[in-house]
N, C-alpha and C positions, 0 to 999 in steps of 0.2 A: 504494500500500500504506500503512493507516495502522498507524502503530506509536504505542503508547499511550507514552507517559513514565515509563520508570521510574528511578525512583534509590532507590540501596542505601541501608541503614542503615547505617553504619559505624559509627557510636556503639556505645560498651558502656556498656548501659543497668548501672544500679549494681543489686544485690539484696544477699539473705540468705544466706552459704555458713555450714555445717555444719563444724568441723574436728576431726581428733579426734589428738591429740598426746601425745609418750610423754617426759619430764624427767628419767627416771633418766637415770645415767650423768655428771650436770654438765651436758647441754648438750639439747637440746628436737629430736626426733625428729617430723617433722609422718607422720601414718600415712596419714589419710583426708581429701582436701577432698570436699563434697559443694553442690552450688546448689541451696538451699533452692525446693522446689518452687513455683509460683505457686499454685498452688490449694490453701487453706488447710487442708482434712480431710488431702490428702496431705503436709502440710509437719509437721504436728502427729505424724501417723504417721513420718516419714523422723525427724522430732527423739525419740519413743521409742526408737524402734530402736536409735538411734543411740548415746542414751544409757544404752541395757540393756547395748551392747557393753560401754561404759564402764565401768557399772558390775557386769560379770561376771567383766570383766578379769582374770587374773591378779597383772600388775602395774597398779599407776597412771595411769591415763589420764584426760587432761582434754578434756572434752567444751568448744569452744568455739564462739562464735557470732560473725560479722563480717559487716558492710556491706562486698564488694568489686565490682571490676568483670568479675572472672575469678577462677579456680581457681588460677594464679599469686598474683595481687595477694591474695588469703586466706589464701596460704602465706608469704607474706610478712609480710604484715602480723603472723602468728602467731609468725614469728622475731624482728620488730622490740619486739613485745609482750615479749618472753623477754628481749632483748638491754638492753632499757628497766630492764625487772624486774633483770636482775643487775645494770646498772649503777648502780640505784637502792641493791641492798643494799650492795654495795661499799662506796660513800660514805657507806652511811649504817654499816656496820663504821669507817671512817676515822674519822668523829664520834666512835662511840663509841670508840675507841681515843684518841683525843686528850681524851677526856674524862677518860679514866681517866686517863691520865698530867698533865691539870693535877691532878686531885683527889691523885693520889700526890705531884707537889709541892707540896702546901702550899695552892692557889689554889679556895678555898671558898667557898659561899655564906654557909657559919657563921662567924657573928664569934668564934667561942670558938677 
């Protein structure tokens, strides 16, 4: 009996996933992942769509777009993006809060 050779794919090949996420409330709500189709008439049509929900929305929703390797690793990626973004404001509220308090004591750029 010949049996041909097969071996699996195991790899996750990387693509285009679709997500579509809700930020009220203080903290980032993932709604929708979707994997960007391979064929590009239907990728263009799935990113409409997607982005009419968006923007019919009720509330706020951001339509985003990520290189992942799974519907997981997109939904992640979309929380590390958020987590990124507030820890960015943060420090950058710290700056300016330290700023303001040398300018209140005295330490200017004005020589006057």
């Amino acid at each position: 009996m010949d049996r041909a050779e097969y071996r699996p794919d195991l790899t996750k090949r990387p693509g285009t996933y679709f997500v579509i996420a809700d930020d009220e409330e203080g903290q980032r709500r993932v709604l929708e992942v979707q994997r960007a189709s391979d064929h590009p008439v239907e990728e263009h049509t799935q990113h409409e769509d997607l982005q009419a929900v968006c923007d019919t929305a009720q509330s706020p929703l951001l339509f985003l777009t990520y290189t992942a390797v799974s519907h997981t690793h997109a939904a992640h990626r979309t929380y590390r993006a958020y987590a990124d973004q507030q820890a960015f404001q943060a420090l950058e509220d710290v700056f300016h809060a330290a700023e303001l308090a040398f300018t209140g004591a005295g330490f200017t750029d004005d020589p006057s």
